[in-house]
FIBALO-644131 format. One record per atom (N, C-alpha, C): residue number from 1; residue in one letter; x, y, z. Coordinates in Angstrom, 3 decimals, padded with zeros to 6 digits. Atoms other than C-alpha are relative to their C-alpha. Layout:
+------+------+----------+----------+----------+
| resi | resn |        X |        Y |        Z |
+------+------+----------+----------+----------+
|  NUM |    A |        X |        Y |        Z |
...
+------+------+----------+----------+----------+
***
This chain:
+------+------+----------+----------+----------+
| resi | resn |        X |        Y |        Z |
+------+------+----------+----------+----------+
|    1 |    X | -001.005 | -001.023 |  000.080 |
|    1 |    X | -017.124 |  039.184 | -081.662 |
|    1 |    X | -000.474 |  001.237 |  000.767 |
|    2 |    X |  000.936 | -001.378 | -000.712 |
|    2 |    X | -017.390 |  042.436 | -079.595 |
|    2 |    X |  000.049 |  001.256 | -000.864 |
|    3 |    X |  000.157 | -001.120 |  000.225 |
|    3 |    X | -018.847 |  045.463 | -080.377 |
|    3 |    X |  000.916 |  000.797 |  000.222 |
|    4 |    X | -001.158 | -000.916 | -000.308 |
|    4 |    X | -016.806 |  048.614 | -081.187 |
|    4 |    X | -001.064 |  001.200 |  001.157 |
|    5 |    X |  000.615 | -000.877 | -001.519 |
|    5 |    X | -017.287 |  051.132 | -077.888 |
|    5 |    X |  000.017 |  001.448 | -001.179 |
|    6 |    X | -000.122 | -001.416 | -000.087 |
|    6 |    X | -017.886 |  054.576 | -078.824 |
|    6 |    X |  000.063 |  001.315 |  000.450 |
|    7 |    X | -000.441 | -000.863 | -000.547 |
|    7 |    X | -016.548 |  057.368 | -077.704 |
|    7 |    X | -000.639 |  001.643 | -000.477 |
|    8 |    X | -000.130 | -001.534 |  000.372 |
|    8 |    X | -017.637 |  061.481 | -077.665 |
|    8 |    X |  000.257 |  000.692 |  000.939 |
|    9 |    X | -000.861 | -001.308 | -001.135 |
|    9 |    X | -015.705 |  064.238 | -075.983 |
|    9 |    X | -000.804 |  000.635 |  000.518 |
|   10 |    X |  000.892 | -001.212 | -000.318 |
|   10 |    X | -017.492 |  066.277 | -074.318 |
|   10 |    X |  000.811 |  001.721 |  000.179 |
|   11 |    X | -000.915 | -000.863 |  000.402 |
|   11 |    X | -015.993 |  069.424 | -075.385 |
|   11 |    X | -000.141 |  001.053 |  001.030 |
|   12 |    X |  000.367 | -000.902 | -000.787 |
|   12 |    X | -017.699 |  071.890 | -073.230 |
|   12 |    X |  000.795 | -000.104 |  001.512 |
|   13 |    X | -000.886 |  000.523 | -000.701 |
|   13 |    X | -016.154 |  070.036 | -070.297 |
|   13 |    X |  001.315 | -000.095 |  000.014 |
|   14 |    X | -001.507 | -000.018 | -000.094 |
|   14 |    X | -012.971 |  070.150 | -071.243 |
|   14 |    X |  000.572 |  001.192 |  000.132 |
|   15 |    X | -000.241 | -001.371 | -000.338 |
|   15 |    X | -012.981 |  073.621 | -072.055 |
|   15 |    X | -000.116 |  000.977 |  001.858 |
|   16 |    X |  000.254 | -000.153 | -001.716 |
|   16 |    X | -014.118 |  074.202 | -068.089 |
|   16 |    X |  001.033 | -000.487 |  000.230 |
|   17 |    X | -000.878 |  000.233 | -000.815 |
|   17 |    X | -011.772 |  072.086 | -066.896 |
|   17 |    X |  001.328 |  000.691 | -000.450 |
|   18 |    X | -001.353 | -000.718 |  000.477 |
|   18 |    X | -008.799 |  073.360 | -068.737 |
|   18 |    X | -000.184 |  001.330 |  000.720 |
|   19 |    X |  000.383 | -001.843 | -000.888 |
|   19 |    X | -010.254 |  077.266 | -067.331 |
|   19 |    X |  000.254 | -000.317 |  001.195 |
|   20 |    X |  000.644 |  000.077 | -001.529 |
|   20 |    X | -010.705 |  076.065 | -063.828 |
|   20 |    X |  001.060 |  000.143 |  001.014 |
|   21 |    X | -001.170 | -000.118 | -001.252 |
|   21 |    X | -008.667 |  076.843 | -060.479 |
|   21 |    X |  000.702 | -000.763 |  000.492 |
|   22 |    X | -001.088 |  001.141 | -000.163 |
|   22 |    X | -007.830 |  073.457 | -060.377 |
|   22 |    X |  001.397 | -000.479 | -000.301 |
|   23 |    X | -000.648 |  000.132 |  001.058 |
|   23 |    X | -006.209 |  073.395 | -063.250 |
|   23 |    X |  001.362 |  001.007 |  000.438 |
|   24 |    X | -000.619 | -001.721 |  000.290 |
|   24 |    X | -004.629 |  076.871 | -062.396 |
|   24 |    X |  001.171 | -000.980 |  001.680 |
|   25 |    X | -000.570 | -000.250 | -001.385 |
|   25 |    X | -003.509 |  075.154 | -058.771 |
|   25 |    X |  001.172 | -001.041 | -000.551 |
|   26 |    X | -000.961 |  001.432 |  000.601 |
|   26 |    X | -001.936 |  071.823 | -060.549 |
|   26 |    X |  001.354 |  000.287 | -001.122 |
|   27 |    X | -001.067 | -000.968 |  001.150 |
|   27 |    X |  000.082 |  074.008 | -063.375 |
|   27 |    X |  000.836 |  000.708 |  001.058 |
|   28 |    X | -000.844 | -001.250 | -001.253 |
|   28 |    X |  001.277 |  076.530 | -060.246 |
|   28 |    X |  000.983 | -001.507 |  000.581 |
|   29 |    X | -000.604 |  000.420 | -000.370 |
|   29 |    X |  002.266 |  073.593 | -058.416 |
|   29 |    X |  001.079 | -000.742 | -000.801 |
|   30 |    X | -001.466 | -000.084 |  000.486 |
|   30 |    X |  004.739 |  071.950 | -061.371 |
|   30 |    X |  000.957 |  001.100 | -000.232 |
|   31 |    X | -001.178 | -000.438 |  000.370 |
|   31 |    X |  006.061 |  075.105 | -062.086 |
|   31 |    X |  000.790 |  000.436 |  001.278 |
|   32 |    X | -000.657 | -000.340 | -001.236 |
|   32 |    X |  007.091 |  075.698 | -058.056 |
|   32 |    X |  000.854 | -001.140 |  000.124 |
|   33 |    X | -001.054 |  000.937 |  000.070 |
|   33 |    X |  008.764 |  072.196 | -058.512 |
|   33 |    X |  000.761 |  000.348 | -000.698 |
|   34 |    X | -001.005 | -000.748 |  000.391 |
|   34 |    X |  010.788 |  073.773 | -060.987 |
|   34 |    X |  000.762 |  000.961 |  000.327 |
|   35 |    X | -000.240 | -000.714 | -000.480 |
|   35 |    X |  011.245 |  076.572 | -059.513 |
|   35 |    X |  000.783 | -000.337 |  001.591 |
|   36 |    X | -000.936 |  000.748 | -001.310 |
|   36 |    X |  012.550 |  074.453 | -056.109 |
|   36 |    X |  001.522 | -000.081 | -000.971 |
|   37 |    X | -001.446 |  000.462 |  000.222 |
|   37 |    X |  015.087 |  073.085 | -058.515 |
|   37 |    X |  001.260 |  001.103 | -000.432 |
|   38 |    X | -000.754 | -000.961 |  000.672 |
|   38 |    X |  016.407 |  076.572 | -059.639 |
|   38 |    X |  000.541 |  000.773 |  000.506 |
|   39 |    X | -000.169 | -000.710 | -001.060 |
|   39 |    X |  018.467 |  079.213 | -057.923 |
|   39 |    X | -000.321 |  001.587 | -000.361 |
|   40 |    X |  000.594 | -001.762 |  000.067 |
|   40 |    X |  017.831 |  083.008 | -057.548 |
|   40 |    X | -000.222 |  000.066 | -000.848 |
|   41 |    X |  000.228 | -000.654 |  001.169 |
|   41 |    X |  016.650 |  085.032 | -059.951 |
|   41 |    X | -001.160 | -000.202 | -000.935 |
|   42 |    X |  001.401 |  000.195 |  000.531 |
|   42 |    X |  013.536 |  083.670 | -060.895 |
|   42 |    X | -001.353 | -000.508 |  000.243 |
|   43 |    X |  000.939 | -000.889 | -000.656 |
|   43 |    X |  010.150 |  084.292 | -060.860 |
|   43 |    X | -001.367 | -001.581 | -000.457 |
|   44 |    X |  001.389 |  001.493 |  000.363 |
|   44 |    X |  006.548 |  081.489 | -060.928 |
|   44 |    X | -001.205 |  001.191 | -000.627 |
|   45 |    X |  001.102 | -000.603 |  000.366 |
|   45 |    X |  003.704 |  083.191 | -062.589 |
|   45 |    X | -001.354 | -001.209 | -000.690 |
|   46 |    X |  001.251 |  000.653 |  000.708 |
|   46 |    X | -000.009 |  082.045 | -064.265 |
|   46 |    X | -000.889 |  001.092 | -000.363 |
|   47 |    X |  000.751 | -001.162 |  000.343 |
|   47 |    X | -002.275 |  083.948 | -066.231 |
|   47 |    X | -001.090 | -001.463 | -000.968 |
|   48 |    X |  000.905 |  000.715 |  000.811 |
|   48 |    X | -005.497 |  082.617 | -067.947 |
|   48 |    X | -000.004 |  000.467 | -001.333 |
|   49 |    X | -000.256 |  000.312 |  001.278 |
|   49 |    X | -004.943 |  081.899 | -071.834 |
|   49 |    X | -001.593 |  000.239 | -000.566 |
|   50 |    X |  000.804 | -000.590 |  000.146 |
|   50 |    X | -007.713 |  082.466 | -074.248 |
|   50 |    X | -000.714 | -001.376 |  000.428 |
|   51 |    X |  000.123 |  001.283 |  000.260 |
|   51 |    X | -008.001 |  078.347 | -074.150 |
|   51 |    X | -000.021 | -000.686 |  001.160 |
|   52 |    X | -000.950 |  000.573 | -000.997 |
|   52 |    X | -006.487 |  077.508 | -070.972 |
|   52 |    X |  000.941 |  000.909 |  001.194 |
|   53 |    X | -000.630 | -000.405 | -001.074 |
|   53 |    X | -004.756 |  078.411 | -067.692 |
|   53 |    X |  001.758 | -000.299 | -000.360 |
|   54 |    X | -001.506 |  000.575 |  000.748 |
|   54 |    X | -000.839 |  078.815 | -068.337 |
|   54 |    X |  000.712 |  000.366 |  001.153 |
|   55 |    X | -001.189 | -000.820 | -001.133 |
|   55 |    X |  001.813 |  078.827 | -065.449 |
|   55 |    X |  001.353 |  000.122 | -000.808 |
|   56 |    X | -001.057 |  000.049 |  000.597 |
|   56 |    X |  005.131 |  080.210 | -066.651 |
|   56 |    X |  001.478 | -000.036 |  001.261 |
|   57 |    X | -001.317 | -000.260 | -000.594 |
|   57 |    X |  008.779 |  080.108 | -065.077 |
|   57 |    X |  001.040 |  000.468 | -000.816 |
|   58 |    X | -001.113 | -000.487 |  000.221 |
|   58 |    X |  010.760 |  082.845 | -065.963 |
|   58 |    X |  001.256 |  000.536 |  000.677 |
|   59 |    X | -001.882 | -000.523 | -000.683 |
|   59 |    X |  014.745 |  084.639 | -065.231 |
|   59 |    X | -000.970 |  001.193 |  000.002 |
|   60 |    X |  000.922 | -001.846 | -000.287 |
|   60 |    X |  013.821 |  088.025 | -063.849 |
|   60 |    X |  001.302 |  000.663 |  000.181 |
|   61 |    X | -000.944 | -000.693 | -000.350 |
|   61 |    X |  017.436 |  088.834 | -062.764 |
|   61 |    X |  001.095 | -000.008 | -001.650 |
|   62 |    X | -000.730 | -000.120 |  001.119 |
|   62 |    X |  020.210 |  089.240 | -065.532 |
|   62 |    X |  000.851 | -001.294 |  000.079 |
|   63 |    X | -000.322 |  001.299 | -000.344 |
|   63 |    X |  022.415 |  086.213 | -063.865 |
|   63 |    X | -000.675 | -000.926 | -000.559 |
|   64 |    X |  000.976 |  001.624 | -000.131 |
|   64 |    X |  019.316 |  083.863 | -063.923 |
|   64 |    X | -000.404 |  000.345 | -001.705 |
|   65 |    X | -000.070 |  000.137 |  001.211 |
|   65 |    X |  018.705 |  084.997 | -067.879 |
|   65 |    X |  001.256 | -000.480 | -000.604 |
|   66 |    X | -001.312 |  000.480 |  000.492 |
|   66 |    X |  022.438 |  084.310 | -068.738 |
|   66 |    X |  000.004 | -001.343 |  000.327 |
|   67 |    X |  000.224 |  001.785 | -000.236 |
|   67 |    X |  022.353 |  080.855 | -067.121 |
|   67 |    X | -000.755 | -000.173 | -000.783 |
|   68 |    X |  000.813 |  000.490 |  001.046 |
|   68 |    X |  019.366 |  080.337 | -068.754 |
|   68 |    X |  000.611 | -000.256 | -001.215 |
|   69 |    X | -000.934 |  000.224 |  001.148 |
|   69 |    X |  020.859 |  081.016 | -072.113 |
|   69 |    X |  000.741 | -000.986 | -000.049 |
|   70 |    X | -000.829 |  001.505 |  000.505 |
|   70 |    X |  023.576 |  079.172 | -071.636 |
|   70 |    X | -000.147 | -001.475 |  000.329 |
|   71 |    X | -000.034 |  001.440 | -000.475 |
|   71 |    X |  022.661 |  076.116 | -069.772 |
|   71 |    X | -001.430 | -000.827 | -000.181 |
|   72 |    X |  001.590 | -000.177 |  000.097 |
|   72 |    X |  018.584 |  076.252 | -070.530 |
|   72 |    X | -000.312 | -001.070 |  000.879 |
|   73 |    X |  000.192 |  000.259 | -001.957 |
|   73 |    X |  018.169 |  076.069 | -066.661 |
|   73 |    X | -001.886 | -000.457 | -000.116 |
|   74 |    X |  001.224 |  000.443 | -000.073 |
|   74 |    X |  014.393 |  076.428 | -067.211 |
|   74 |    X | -000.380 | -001.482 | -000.413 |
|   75 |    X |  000.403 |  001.547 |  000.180 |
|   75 |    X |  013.816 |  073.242 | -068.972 |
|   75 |    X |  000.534 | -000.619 |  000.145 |
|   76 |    X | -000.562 |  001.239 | -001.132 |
|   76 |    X |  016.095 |  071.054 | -067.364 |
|   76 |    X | -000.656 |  000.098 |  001.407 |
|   77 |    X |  000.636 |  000.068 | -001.538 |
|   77 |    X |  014.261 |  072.159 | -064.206 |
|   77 |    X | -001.518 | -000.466 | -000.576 |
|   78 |    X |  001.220 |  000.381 |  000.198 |
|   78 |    X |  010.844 |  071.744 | -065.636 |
|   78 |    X |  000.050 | -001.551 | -000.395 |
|   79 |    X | -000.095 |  001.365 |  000.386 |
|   79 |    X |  011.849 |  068.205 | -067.243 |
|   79 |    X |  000.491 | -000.724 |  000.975 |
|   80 |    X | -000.144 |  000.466 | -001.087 |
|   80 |    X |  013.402 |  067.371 | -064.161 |
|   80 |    X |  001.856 | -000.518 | -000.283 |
|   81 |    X | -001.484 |  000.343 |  000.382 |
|   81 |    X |  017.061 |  066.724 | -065.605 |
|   81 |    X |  000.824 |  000.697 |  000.475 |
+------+------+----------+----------+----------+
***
């Protein structure tokens, strides 16, 4: 019968990679695919978390918040729907 494998995280590592510019370039680039799918009015950002690198896509204009609202533009663009 086989042996069970064992597994340990290496935590320290993860925490790096989650921080890292990579991370920061791979997050930027889904939210600019979203941001392709969306029209005026809004904006790509990233800021480093206490945990983690976070890109956001928000409405910056009043239009692109009202759509939002009503049609929740952002996450149909981020989900791809």
């Amino acid at each position: 019968m086989a042996e069970k494998v064992k597994f340990q995280l290496n935590r320290a590592g993860v925490r790096e990679l989650l921080s890292s510019s990579e991370m920061e370039e791979i997050c930027m680039s889904y939210a600019g695919n979203a941001l392709s799918r969306l029209g005026a009015g809004y904006e790509v950002g990233s800021y480093h978390g206490k945990n983690r690198v976070n890109a956001e896509v928000r409405a910056e204009s009043f239009q692109a918040m009202r759509e939002n609202l009503k049609n929740n533009s952002i996450l149909k663009a981020v989900k791809g729907g």
